[in-house]
Each structure stands twice: as structure tokens, then as C-alpha cells.
N, C-alpha and C positions, 0 to 999 in steps of 0.2 A: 581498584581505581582504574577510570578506563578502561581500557579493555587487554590489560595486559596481564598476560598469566607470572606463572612461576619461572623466574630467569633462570635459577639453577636447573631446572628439569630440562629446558631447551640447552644450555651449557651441556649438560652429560648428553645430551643426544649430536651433541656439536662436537663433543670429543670422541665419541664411539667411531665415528666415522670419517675424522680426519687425521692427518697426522704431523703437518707441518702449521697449522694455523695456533696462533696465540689464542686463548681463551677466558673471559671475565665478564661481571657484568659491566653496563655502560649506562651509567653507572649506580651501586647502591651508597649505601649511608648509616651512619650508628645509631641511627633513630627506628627504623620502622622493624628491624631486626634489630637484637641486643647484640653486641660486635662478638662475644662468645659464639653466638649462635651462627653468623656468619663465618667467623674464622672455622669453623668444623664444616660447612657446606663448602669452604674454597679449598680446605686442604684436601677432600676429600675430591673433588676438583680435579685437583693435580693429580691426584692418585690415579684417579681414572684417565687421567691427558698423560701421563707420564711426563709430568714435569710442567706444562707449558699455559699453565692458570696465572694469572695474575690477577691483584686487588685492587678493582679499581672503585674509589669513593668520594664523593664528594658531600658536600651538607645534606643534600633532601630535600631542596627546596620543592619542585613536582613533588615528590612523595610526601612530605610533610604535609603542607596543603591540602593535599586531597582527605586527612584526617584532621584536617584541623589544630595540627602542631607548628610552629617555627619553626625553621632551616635550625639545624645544627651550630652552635657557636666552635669558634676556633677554639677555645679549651675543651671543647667535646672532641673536635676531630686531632688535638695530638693526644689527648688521651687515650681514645682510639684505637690511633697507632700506637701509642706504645704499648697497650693492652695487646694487640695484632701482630707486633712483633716479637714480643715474650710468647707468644704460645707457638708460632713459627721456631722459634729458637728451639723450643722443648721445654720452656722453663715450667714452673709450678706458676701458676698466679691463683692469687684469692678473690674469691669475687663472694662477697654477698659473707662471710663469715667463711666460706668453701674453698677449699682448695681445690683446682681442675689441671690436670694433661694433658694437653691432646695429642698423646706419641701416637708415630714419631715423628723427632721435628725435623719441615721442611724451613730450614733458612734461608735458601736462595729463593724462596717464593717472592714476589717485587710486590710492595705496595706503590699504590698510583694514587695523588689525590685532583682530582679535577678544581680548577683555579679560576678565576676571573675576576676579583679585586683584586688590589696591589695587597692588603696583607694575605688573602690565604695564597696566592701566586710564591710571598715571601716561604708562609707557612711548609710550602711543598718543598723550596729551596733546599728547606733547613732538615726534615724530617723524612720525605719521603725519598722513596727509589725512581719517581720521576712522575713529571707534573702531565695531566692532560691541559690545553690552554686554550680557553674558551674565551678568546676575545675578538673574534671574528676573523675575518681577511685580511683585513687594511695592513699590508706590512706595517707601517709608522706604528699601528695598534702593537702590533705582534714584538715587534722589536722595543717598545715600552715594557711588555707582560716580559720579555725574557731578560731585560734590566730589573725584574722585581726579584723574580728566579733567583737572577745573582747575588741579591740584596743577601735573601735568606740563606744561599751555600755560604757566602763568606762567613756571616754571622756563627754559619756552625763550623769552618772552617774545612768545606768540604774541597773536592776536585770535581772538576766538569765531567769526567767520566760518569760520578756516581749518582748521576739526576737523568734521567733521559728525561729528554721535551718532545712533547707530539702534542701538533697543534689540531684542535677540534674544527672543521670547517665544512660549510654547511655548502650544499655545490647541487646546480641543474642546470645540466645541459640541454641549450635551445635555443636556438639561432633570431629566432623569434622573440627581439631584447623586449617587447611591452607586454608578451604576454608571462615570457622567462618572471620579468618583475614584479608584475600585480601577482601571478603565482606565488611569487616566496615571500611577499609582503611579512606576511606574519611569522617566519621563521626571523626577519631580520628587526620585529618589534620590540622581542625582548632583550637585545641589547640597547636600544632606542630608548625604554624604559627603564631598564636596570640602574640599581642605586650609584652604579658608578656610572653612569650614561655621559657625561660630562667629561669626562676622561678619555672614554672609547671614543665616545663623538671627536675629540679635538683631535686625540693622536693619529684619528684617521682621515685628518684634514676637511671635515663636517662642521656646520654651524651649529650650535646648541639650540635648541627652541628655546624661549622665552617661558614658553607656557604647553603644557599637554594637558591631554582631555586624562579621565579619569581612565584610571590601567584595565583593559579589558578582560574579563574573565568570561572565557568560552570553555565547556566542561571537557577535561577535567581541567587545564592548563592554556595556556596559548602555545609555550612551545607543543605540545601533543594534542591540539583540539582533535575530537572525534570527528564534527564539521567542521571541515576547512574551508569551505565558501561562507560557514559563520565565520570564521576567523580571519579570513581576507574582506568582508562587510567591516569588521569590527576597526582593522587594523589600518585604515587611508588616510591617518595620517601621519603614514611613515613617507617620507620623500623618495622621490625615487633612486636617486643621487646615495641615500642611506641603504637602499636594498644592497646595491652596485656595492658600494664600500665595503658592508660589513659579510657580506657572504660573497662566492666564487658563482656568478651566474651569467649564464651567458652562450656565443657560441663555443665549440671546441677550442678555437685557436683562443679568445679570451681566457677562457677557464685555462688553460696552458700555459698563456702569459701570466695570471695573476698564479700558478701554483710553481713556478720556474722565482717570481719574484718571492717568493715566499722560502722555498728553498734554499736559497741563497742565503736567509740567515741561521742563525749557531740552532739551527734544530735536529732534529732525529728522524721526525716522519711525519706522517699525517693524517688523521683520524677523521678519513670522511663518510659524512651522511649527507640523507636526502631530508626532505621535509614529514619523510612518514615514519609513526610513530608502532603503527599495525600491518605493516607489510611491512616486506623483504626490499630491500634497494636495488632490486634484480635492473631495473633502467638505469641508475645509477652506476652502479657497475661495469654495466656492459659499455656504455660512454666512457668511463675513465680509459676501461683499458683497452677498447679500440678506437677511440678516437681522440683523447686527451693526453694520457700517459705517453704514447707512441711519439708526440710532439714536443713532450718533455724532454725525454731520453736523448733528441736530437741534438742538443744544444749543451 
């Protein structure tokens, strides 16, 4: 699909050669792999990171699509995880009439489930080791998705320690605010479009549309089109006001101020990318931490 290869292969070559960086993918799902078959490519993971893999998974929507399946339902993804943290554990589990192993067992391995409606946001609350939070920018957004968070701890009756939150945020630095916007047009259309559009929209003090054009399909996806200047044609009629809100774009000092106001709520960190799906965020990067980060730390 697209143009992307095998994530595990780049993982073990990601772990050979570092020694402090966390490592997973970003993210898979129980659909395109059977979750057996993943849980033995993450444990093995760890094996090779000494310790420092984590599982991170969301429905599949990208990847489902491009085979022609639906996203994963919330009963697939706690089943999932409970199937993913029995073989972590070391237990036996049956699958298919079989009993399987996979010793031996890592338990502190963390599952992640990537969140962006109000119930799988709940779902991570209750069940996982902590939520990725893919609701944009918009503090108001943010601070909504970490009230859903809570919904789901309480439910299971858990402690704020045992969920870490990191927020997904989509970030290009360039001081150059009309071209910064028409650039990431399309990274901020599919929350613009997404089924809880309504939601994200208000909490981030946005008008709703009345009406949208039919949802764009650039291959394989909109968030990961191949052509991006098809996918910025496709995407105008995202406001520009919506760009601004729901992703971090802008100059240094902007992106600073919105990652300082985001900071400040009950979060853990910050899971940032750029607009590209087949290169390395090597600009991205190197912005945060010479000219963004540095501005943070001030304050």
C-alpha cells in the first residue's frame, strides 16, 4: 500500500543502532496482521531493543482501506488487547482450536492504543498502558479527548499514573503563514472530515460547515497521499482558520506558543510529525530542536 515497506524491518534496524530511543510502530492494527502474529514481531522487538518496544495500535483505518476492509471495531481492538497482554504475560492462550507460547514473557512491554473519538479515547482509558491522542492542536480539543481518557480510567477504576497520554500533533515550521497553510491543507482535512468532525470543530472554537463536498480520495489516503499537490488541489475547502487550529504551523515562536499552551495540560509528551508519509522528518526535526524546543524550555 503506498509506498511503504515492512515497519518491523526498519524497527530492528532502528534498534541495532540506538540505545536510548523508545521503539514501535506508528501505528499498526489487528486487522492487516493477525494480533498472534504481531505480538511475536514486538516481542522479538524488545528482545533485540533490550526492553524499549512498545505496542502501539490503532483501528486500521489507512491500512484497512487500501485492502478494501473497514477500520477495526472497539470489540476487535479490546479483544486484541487482551489476546496481547496474555501472551506478554506468558500465559497459554488458544487461538483457532491451538494452544500458543510465546516464552518468555515480557509484561512490562506497554500497550498504546491510538484514540480520536470520545469512545475509543474512553476504550484506551480503561484498557491500555496509554493513549496516543489524535485530536489535533486546539487545546479546548485536547483537553475534551483527555476528559474522555478519564471517563474510561474511572470506569476501570484505574490511577493517572497507569495511562500515559501523548498527544499526536502534526507541526511545520515557517514563518511564511500562507504558504506554511496551503502546505498542510491536507494533513488538517481529515480531522475537518472525520466522523466526529463536529466535535473537534466546536471544542476547538471552529464553525461547523453546513455542508462538505464529497471526501477526497488521493491514493493511497489523504493523510499519506503520494501526490501532495493532488492532495492540496483536492483539499480547498478546508478554511484556513481550520489549518491554524487543528495542527501546530507556523513561525518558531507560534509553534512554541501553541506547544507551551498544550503542555500545560495533564499530559506526558508529544508525538510529533510532519506532513510526510515516505521520508524522514529530518526538517522537522531539526526546527523543533533548534528553534522551537529551545523557546519552550524558557518559560
Amino acid at each position: 500500500a503506498g509506498r511503504w515497506r515492512d515497519v518491523y524491518v526498519h524497527l530492528t534496524c532502528a534498534a541495532l543502532h540506538t540505545s536510548r530511543l523508545r521503539l514501535g510502530p506508528g501505528v499498526t492494527n489487528p486487522l492487516t496482521r493477525h494480533p498472534a502474529v504481531t505480538a511475536s514481531a514486538i516481542l522479538a522487538l524488545d528482545e533485540a531493543s533490550q526492553g524499549r518496544a512498545d505496542l502501539v495500535v490503532g483501528t486500521g483505518y489507512s491500512s484497512a482501506y487500501i485492502i478494501g476492509r473497514k477500520a477495526a471495531t472497539r470489540a476487535t481492538m479490546r479483544q486484541a488487547t487482551e489476546l496481547w497482554r496474555s501472551i506478554f504475560q506468558g500465559h497459554t492462550t488458544e487461538l483457532g482450536g491451538l494452544e500458543i507460547n510465546l516464552m518468555p514473557p515480557r509484561p512490562q512491554l506497554p500497550i498504546y492504543l491510538a484514540a480520536t473519538g470520545p469512545k475509543m479515547l474512553q476504550l484506551a482509558g480503561e484498557i491500555a498502558d496509554g493513549v496516543l491522542i489524535q485530536v489535533g492542536a486546539a487545546p479546548g480539543t485536547v483537553a475534551w479527548a483527555l476528559e474522555q481518557v478519564d471517563i474510561g480510567m474511572q470506569r476501570a477504576g484505574r490511577k493517572r499514573h497507569e495511562v500515559q497520554r501523548f498527544l499526536v500533533i502534526t507541526a511545520r515550521v515557517d514563518a511564511n503563514k500562507p504558504r506554511v497553510i496551503d502546505h498542510m491543507r491536507p494533513s488538517a482535512a481529515g480531522m475537518y472530515r472525520h466522523q466526529h468532525a463536529k466535535t473537534l470543530l466546536e471544542t476547538a472554537g471552529l464553525r461547523v460547515p453546513d455542508s462538505l463536498p464529497a471526501y477526497p480520495r488521493p491514493y493511497p489516503d489523504l493523510s499519506h497521499a503520494v501526490d501532495w499537490e493532488e492532495a492540496k488541489r483536492l483539499t480547498t475547502f478546508v478554511p484556513d482558520e481550520a489549518v491554524e487550529a487543528l495542527l501546530a504551523v507556523g513561525s518558531a515562536e507560534e509553534v512554541a506558543e501553541r506547544t507551551r499552551a498544550l503542555a500545560a495540560l495533564d499530559i506526558d509528551g508529544i508525538w510529533w510529525r510532519d506532513e510526510g508519509s515516505y521520508e524522514h522528518p529530518v526538517a522537522l526535526v531539526e526546527a523543533l530542536s533548534r528553534e522551537v524546543l529551545p523557546q519552550v524550555r524558557k518559560t
